[in-house]
C-alpha positions as CSV (number, residue, x, y, z in Angstrom):
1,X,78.1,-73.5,26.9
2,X,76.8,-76.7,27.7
3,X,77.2,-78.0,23.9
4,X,76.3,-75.0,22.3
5,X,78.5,-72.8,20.2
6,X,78.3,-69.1,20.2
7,X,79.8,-68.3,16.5
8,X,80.6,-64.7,15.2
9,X,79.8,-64.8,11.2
10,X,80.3,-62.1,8.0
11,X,77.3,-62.5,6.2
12,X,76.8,-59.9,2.6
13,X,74.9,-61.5,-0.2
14,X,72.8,-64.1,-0.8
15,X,72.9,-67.6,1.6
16,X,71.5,-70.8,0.2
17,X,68.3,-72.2,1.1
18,X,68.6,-74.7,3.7
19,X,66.9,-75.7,7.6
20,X,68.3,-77.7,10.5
21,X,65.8,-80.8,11.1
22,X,67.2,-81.0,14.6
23,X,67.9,-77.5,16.1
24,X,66.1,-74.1,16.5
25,X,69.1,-71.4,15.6
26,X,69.5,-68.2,17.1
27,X,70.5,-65.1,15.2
28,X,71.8,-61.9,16.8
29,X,72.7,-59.1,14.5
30,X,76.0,-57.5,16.3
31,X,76.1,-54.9,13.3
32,X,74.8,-54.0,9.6
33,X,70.8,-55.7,9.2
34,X,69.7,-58.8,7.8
35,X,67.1,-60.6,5.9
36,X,66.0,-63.7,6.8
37,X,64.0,-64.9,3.8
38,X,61.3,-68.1,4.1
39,X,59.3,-69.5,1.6
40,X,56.8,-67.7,2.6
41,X,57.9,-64.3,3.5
42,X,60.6,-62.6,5.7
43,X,62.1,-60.7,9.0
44,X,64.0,-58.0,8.7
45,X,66.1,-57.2,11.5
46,X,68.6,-54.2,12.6
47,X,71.7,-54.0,15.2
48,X,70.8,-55.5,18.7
49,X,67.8,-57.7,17.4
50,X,67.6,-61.3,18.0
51,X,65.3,-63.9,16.1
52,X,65.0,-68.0,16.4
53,X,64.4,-69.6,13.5
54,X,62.4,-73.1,14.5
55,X,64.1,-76.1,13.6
56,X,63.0,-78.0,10.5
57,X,62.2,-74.3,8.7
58,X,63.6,-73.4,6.0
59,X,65.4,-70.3,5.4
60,X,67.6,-68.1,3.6
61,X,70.1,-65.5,5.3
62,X,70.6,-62.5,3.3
63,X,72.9,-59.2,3.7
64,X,72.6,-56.7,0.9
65,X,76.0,-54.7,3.1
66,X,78.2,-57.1,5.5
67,X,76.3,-57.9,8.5
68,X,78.0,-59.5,11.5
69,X,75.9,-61.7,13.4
70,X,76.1,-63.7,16.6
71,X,74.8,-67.6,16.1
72,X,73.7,-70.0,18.8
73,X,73.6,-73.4,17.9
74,X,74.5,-76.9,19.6
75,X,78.3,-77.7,18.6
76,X,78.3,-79.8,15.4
77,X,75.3,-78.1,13.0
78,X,76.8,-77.3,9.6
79,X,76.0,-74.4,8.6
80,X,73.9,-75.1,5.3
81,X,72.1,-77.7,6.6
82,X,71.7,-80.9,4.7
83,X,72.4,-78.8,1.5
84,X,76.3,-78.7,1.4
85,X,77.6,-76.7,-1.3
86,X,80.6,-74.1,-1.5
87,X,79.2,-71.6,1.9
88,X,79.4,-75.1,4.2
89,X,82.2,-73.5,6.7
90,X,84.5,-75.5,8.4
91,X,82.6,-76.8,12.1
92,X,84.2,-75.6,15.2
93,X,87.2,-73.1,13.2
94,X,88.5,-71.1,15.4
95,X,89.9,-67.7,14.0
């Protein structure tokens, strides 16, 4: 929609630190809770909660069960930010 992507993700474990200099991103837990951990503390949200992390923040996503979450994001952000690494998923995958 209008150059953003909607993306339905697995997330259980520990993310990597990382931000998106350009973009705000939108996380909607769809099932399970996740962390969202910042340097200098953290949400916590359940199923049906929504939060927007500001762009240029850095952040950590974290799932101690499988979590599935609901991103929105402007086609074309890589998932791990400028910090690469073996969790950068393939852009615009569809499975």
């Amino acid at each position: 929609m209008n150059d953003y992507q909607f993306k339905i993700v697995k997330i259980q474990g520990d993310f990597v630190w990382h931000d998106h200099e350009q973009t705000d991103e939108t996380f909607i837990v769809l099932e399970g809770r996740l962390r969202i951990d910042f340097r200098d503390g953290h949400v916590e949200l359940a199923k049906g909660e929504m939060y927007v992390v500001p762009r240029g923040v850095e952040h950590k996503p974290f799932a101690e069960n499988e979590a599935q979450v609901l991103l929105i994001e402007p086609r074309g952000v890589i998932n791990t930010g400028s910090e690469g690494g073996t969790l950068t998923a393939e852009n615009d995958r569809w499975v």
